[in-house]
C-alpha positions as CSV (number, residue, x, y, z in Angstrom):
1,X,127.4,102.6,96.3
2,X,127.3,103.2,92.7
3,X,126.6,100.2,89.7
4,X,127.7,100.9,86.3
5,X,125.2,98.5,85.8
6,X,122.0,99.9,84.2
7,X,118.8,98.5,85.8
8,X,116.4,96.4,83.4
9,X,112.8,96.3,83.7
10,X,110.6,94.0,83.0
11,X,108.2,95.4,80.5
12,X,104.5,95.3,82.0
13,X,101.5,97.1,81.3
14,X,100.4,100.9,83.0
15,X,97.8,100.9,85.0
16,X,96.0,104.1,87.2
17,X,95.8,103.3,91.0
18,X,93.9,106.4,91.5
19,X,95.9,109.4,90.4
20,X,99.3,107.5,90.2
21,X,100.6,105.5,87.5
22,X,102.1,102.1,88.0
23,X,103.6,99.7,85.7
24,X,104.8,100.1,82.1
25,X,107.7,103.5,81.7
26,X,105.9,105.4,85.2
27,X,108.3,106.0,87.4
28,X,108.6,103.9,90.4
29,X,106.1,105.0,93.1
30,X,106.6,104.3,96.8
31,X,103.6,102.9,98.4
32,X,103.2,101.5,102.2
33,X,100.6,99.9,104.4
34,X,99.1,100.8,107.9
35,X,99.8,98.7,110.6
36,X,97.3,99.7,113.2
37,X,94.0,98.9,113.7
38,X,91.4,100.4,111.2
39,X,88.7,100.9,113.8
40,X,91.3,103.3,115.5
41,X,90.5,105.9,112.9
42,X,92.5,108.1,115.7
43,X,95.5,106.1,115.1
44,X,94.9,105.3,111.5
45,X,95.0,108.5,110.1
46,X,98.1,109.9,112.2
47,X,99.9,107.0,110.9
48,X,98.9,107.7,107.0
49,X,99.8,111.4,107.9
50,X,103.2,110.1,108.6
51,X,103.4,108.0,105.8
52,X,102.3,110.9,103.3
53,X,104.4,112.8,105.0
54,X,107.6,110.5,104.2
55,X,106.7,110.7,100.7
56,X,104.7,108.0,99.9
57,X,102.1,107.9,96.4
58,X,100.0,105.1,97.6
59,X,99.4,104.2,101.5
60,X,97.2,100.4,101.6
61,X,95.0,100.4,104.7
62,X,93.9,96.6,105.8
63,X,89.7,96.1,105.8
64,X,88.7,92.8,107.4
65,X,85.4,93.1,109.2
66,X,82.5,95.5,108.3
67,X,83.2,97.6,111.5
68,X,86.6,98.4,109.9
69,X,84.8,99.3,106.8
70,X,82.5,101.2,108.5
71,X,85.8,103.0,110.3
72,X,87.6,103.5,106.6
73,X,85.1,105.8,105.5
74,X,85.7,108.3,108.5
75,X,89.5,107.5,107.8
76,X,89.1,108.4,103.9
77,X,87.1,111.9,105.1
78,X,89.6,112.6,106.9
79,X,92.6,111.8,105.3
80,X,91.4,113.1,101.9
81,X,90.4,116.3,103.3
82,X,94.5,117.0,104.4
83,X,96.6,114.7,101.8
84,X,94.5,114.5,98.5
85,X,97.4,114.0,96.6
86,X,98.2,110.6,97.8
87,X,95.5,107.7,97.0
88,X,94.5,105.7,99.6
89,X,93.9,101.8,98.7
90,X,91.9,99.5,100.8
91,X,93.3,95.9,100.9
92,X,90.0,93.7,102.1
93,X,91.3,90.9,103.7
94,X,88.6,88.9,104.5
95,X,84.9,90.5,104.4
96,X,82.3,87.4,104.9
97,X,78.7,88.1,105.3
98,X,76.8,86.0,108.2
99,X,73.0,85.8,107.7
């Protein structure tokens, strides 16, 4: 379906999530989010692999415990070391310290 209508955005200000701009005149970038369990780094990264795959400029990986922290950083080896082009963003839900 084609609009004679021209699209209007709403002006906003760029910003840099890692290597891909957002906001302002950048183009619009696709971006998803994992839904499997971070502590399956397994799991985790074939899922980003798919995501990348599909085209995606930003892929958003949920962090709510400190084991799933621990996990991302075997995830972020990993996955950088194949797909350095896409950033990955961590999105901490809920990271409370008991002492």
């Amino acid at each position: 379906m084609f609009s004679e209508t021209p699209i209007i955005r709403r002006k906003s200000r760029q910003i840099m999530v890692g290597n891909v701009a957002v906001g302002g005149d950048a183009p619009i970038s696709v971006q998803s989010m994992t839904n499997t369990s971070t502590g399956d780094v397994a799991a985790t990264v074939a899922q980003i692999n798919r995501i990348q795959a599909a085209g995606a400029d930003i892929v958003r990986v949920s962090v709510p415990s400190l084991e799933e922290a621990e996990a991302f950083g075997q995830i972020r080896k990993l996955v950088m070391f194949l797909w350095w082009q896409t950033f990955i963003l961590t999105t901490i839900l809920r990271f409370v310290l008991q002492i």
